[in-house]
MIZA-552312 format. One record per residue (C-alpha): residue in three letters; y, x, z. Coordinates in steps of 0.25 Angstrom, whole numbers, plus 5000, padded with zeros to 4 digits. Each point is the difference from the previous one (the first is absolute). Example, Ala and Ser with C-alpha at 12.3 -4.5 7.8 and 13.67 -1.06 7.14 Angstrom:
BEGIN
ALA498250495031 SER501450064998 
This chain:
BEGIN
UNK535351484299 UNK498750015007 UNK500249975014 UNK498649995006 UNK499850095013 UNK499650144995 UNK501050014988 UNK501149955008 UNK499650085012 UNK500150124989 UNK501149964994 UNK500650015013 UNK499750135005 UNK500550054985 UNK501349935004 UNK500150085015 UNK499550134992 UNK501350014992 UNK501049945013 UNK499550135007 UNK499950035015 UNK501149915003 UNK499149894999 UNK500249854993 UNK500449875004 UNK499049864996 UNK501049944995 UNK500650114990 UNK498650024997 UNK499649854998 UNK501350014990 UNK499750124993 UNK498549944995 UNK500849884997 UNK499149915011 UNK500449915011 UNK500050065015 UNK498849945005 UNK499150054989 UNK500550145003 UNK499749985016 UNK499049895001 UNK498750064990 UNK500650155001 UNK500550055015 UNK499049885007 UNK498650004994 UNK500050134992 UNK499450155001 UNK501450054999 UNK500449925013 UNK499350115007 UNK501050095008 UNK499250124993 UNK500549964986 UNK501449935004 UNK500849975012 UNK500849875000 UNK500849975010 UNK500749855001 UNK501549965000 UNK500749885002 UNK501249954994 UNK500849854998 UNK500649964991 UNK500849854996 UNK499349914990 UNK500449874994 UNK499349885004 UNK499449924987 UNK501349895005 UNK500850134998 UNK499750044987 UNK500149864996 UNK501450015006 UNK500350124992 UNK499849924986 UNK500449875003 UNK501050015013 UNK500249965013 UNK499649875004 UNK501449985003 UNK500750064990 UNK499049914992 UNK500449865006 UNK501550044999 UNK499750024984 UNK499349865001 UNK501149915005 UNK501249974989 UNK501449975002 UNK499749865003 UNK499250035011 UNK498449975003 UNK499449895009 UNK499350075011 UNK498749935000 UNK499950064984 UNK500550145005 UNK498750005010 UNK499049984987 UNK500450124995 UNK499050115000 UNK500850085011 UNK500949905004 UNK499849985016 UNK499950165001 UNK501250014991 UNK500949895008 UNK500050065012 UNK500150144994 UNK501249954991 UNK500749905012 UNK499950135011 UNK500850094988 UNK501149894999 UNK499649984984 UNK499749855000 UNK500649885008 UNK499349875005 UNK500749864999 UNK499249915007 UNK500949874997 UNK499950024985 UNK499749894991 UNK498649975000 UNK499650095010 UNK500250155005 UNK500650104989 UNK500050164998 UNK501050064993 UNK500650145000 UNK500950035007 UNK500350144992 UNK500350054985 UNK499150115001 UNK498850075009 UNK499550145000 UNK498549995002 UNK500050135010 UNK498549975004 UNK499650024986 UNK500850134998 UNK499350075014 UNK498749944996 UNK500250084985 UNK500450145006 UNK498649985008 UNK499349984987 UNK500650124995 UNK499650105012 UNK501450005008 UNK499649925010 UNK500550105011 UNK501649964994 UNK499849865007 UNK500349995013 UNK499249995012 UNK500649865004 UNK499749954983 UNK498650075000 UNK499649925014 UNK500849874994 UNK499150004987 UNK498750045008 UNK500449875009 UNK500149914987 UNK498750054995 UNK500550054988 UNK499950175004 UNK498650065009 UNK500050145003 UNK498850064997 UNK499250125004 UNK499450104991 UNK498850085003 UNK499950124991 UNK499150155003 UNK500650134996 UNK498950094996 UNK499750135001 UNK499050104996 UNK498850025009 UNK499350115004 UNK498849984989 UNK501149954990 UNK499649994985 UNK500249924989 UNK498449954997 UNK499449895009 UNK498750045004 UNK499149895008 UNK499650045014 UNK498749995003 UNK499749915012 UNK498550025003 UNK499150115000 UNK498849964991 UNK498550055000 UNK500150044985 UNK501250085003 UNK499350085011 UNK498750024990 UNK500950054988 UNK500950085008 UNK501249934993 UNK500749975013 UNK500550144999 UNK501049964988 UNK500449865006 UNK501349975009 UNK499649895009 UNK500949915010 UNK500550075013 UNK499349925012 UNK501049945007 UNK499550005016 UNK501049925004 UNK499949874993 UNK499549905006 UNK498849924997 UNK499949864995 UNK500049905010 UNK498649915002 UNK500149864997 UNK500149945015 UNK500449885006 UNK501350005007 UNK500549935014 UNK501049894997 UNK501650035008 UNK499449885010 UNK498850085004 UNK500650135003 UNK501349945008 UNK498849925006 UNK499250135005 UNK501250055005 UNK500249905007 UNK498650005005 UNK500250135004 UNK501049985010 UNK499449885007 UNK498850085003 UNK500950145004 UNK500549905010 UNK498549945005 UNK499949874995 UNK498849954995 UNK499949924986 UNK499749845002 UNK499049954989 UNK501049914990 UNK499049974987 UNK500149845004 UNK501249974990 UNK499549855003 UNK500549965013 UNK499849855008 UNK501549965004 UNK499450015015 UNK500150145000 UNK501150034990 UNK501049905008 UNK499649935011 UNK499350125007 UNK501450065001 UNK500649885005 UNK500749964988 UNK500249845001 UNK499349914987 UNK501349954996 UNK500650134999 UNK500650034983 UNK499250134999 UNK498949904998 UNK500549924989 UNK499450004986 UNK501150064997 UNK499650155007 UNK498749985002 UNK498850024992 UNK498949885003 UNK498450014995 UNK499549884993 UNK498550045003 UNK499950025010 UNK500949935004 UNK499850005015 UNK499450115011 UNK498949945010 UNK499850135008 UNK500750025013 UNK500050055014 UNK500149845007 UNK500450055013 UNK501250084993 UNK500249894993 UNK500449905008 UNK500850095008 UNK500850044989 UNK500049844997 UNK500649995014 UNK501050115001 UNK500749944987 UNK499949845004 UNK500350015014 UNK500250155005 UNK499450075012 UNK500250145004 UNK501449985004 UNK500449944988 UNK500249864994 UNK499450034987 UNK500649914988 UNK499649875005 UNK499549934987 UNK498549964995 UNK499350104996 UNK499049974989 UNK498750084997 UNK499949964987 UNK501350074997 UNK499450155007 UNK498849984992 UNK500750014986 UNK499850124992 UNK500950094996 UNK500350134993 UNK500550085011 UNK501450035001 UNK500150115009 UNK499050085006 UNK500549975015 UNK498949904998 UNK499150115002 UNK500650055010 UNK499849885008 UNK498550004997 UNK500050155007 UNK500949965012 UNK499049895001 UNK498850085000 UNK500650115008 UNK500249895010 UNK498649955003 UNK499650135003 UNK500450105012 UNK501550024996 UNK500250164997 UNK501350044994 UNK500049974983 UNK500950054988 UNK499749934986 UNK500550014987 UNK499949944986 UNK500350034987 UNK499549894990 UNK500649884991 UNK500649875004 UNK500449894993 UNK501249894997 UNK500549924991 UNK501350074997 UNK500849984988 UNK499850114991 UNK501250114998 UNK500450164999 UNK499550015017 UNK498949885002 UNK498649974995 UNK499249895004 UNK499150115008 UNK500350125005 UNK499750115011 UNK500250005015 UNK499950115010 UNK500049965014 UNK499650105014 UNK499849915014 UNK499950075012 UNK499449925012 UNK500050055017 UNK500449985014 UNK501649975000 UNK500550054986 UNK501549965000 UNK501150014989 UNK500250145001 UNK498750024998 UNK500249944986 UNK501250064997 UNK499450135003 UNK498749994992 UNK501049954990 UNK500650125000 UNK498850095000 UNK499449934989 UNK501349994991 UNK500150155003 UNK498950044993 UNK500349944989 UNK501450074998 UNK500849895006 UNK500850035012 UNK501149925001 UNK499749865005 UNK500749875005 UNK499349905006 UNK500649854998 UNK499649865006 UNK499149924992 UNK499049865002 UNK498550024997 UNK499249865006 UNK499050105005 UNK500850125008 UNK501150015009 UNK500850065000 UNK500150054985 UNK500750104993 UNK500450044988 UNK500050164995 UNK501050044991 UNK500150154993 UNK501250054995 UNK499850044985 UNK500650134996 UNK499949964985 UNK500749855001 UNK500750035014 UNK499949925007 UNK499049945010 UNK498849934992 UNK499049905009 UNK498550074999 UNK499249935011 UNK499849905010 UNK499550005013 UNK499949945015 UNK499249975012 UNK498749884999 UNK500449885006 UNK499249975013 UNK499749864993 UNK499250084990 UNK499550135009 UNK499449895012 UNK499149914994 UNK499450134994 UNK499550005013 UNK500850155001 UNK500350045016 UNK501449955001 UNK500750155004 UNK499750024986 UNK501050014989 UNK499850044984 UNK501150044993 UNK500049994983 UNK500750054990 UNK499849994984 UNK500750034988 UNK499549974983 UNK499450134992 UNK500649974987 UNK501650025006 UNK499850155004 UNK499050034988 UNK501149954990 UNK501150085008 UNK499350145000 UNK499649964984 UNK501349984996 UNK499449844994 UNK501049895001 UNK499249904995 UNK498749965009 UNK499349954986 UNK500050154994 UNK499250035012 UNK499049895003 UNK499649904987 UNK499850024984 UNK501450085000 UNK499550135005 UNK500150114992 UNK498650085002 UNK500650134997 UNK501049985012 UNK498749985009 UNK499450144994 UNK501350085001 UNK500549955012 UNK499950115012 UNK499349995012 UNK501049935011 UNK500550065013 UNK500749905008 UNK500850125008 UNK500550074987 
C-alpha cells in the first residue's frame, strides 16, 4: 500500500467519508489501512494539508494502558525466574554456588526462598545446598503475566499490577491517539495550499482559482540567533541591583592576583595561620613575590602583629616580609576590601558603603558543592559608632530583599572581625535552617593602622553566588553550572531570576 503523504492523507479522508459525521478514531483508522499508528498521525494529522482545521478537526485523547516488559515476555515463554530455578534443582539437591550460575539464579533464589519453595543447608557436605522444599509450584507470575498479553490486564489486581510494575516485568503505558472529525472545508482530494503570492500569479490572473494558506497573526516569529547570560550573571545583576537600591558603591575587583600582604596580613590574620597553607591557598611561581607597598602602613601592620599597639598585644611572633610579599591567587575579595578602607583612610574620612561581586580562589577538594574558584559577594559599610545592631539590621534589610526574612544570627570566629556572626535562613523547601552568610565588625587591630579615626567602626558581610543560583535553578551539582558539564541549552532556556519570587 502506498503510504507516502498525499495518498495516505486521501486514503484517510475516504476512510472518515464512509464513518460519517460521527467522526473516527487514529487508531481504528491506522487498523483499517492496515498501518502502524504513528504513520497515520505523524505524516498525516502533523505535516499535512488535511491537518488544517478547515479540512478536518482532530482533537487528542489520552489512554494507559499495561505492557510487558521484553523480561515479561520472556517470562511468559520461558517462566519465572523462580519457578525456573525450582525446575533446576533435583531430588538430590543443588550446591548454592552452582545454583547462582544459572542464568536467573540470584533473582530466582530469592524469589523461590520468599515463597517457601526451596530450603538452604548450610552445613551440608561440601558446602551450602538448595533443595526443595515442595512437590509442586504453581507458577502464578507466569499465569498474571499471560492474561496481560492477552488483553485482561484489568482482572489482575491492583496490588499484582503494582507488585509486577515493581519487578520490572509490567509498565503501564499511555497512549495518544486523535479522533477525527470532518472540518468545515471537508473533502476527500488533497489540494496543496499556496503559501506565497507570486508576481506570475498576479500577471496571469491565476490567483483567482488558487487556495492559499490562512495567515496566521498570531504565531510567533523565529527567534534571532543571540547570545544569552549564563544563571551566574543574572543572579549576579540581581544581586548588583540590590547593593546599589541600598547606596553602595562598587569596589574595582579585576586584580585576581593579590600579594599575601593585602590578602592576609592587612586584616590582621597571623603568618602561621592554616588558611595560608599550600593546602588552601593558591601561590604564583612568577612572579613570585610583590615589591609594591605603602612602607609606613607596612611597618605598622608589622608592628600590630609582632608586638601589638592600639590597646592590643597583637600575636607576639616574628613577622617576616618575605612571607607578605608572596603572591597569591586571592582567596577572598575582603582583600579588596582592605585596599579601600585603606584608601578611604588617607583621606578626609566621609561615611562609605562598598561591595563586590567577583571570583576568589582555594585549593578545595573538588565535589557536588566546591570548585577550586568560585564567586564571593561582600557589602562593607563604614561610619562614626556603627554597633552590632547595626549589622543585624542591614542584615536584615539586605536579606529582605532578596526574599529572605527569617534570620538567626549565630557566634562564629573570623581573625579579622569581632564580634562575627553567622546568618542562617530557614529553607522552606529542606526545612530547616541552612547557613547563607557570614558577617561581623573589623577588628581595630586591622581598622587602626589604616590610619581610620578610631570612633570608626566597618561592619562586613559576605556570602558565595553559586549556592543561591543553584537553589533558584533547581541544580544539585556545582559542576553542571560552572565547567565542561554545562548543558548550553540550559543557559538559553533558563528565565531571567528574581530573587523575591
Amino acid at each position: 500500500m502506498a503510504t507516502d503523504g498525499p495518498a495516505l492523507a486521501e486514503l484517510l479522508l475516504q476512510r472518515l467519508e464512509r464513518a460519517g459525521g460521527g467522526g473516527l478514531g487514529s487508531l481504528e483508522a491506522a487498523a483499517a489501512l492496515g498501518l502502524e499508528h504513528q504513520h497515520v498521525t505523524v505524516p498525516v494529522l502533523h505535516s499535512s494539508p488535511v491537518c488544517s482545521p478547515q479540512v478536518i478537526e482532530a482533537e487528542q485523547r489520552s489512554s494507559k494502558r499495561w505492557e510487558l516488559t521484553p523480561e515479561g515476555k520472556e517470562i511468559v515463554q520461558e517462566g519465572s525466574h523462580e519457578a525456573r530455578v525450582f525446575d533446576s534443582i533435583p531430588a538430590e539437591g543443588l550446591p548454592q554456588s552452582e545454583l547462582m550460575k544459572l542464568p536467573s539464579g540470584k533473582v530466582g533464589f530469592s524469589k523461590a526462598m520468599s515463597n517457601k519453595w526451596v530450603r538452604l543447608d548450610k552445613n551440608a557436605d561440601g558446602g551450602p545446598r538448595v533443595f526443595r522444599a515442595v512437590e509442586s509450584v504453581q507458577d502464578s507470575v507466569r499465569e498474571k503475566l499471560q492474561l496481560v498479553q492477552q488483553g485482561e490486564a484489568e482482572s489482575l489486581e491492583e496490588k499484582d499490577r503494582n507488585e509486577l510494575k515493581k519487578r520490572k516485568l509490567l509498565m503501564e503505558v499511555i497512549i495518544k491517539t486523535y479522533w477525527i472529525r470532518k472540518g468545515s472545508a471537508f473533502s476527500t482530494t488533497v489540494t496543496k495550499q499556496e503559501t506565497d503570492l507570486t508576481p506570475e500569479m498576479l500577471a496571469s490572473g491565476s490567483w483567482r482559482d488558487l487556495k492559499f494558506k490562512a495567515y496566521n497573526f498570531e504565531a510567533l516569529g523565529i527567534m534571532p540567533e543571540s547570545g544569552h547570560l549564563h544563571p551566574l550573571l543574572k543572579v549576579r545583576t540581581q544581586f548588583r541591583q540590590i547593593f546599589l537600591e541600598m547606596g553602595f558603591t562598587e569596589m574595582p575587583t579585576n586584580n585576581f592576583i593579590e600579594s599575601s600582604f593585602w590578602n592576609f596580613d592587612a586584616l590582621f590574620q597571623p603568618q602561621q595561620h592554616p588558611a595560608r597553607d599550600q593546602h588552601d591557598t593558591f601561590f604564583l611561581q612568577d612572579p613570585a613575590e610583590a615589591t609594591d607597598f605603602p612602607m609606613d602602613y607596612l611597618k605598622r601592620v608589622k608592628k600590630i602583629h609582632s608586638q601589638g599597639g592600639y590597646g592590643s598585644q597583637g600575636y607576639k611572633y616574628d613577622w617576616k616580609l618575605e612571607e607578605a610579599r608572596k603572591n597569591i591567587l586571592r582567596t577572598h575579595t575582603t582583600a579588596v576590601s582592605a585596599r579601600m578602607l585603606y584608601r578611604l583612610a588617607q583621606q578626609k574620612f566621609t561615611p562609605a558603603k562598598y561591595f563586590s561581586i567577583d571570583r576568589v580562589f582555594r585549593n578545595e577538594t573538588l565535589d557536588a558543592t566546591h570548585l577550586a574558584e568560585f564567586h564571593q559577594i561582600e557589602g562593607v559599610v563604614a561610619d562614626y559608632g556603627l554597633t552590632l545592631g547595626d549589622l543585624m539590621g542591614t542584615l536584615r534589610e539586605f536579606f529582605t530583599k532578596l526574599g529572605i526574612s527569617q534570620l538567626r544570627f549565630k557566634p562564629a570566629y573570623n581573625p579579622y572581625t569581632e564580634p562575627s556572626m553567622e546568618v542562617f535562613s530557614y529553607h522552606r523547601g529542606l526545612q530547616k535552617w541552612v547557613e547563607v552568610g557570614n558577617s561581623g565588625i573589623f577588628r581595630p587591630e586591622m581598622l587602626l593602622p589604616m590610619g581610620l579615626p578610631e570612633g570608626v567602626s566597618v561592619i562586613a558581610w559576605g556570602l558565595s553566588l553559586e549556592r543561591p543560583t543553584m537553589i533558584k535553578y533547581g541544580i544539585n551539582n556545582i559542576r553542571e553550572l560552572v565547567g565542561h558539564k554545562v548543558n548550553l541549552q540550559m543557559v538559553y532556556d533558563g528565565p531571567l531570576c528574581r530573587l523575591d519570587s
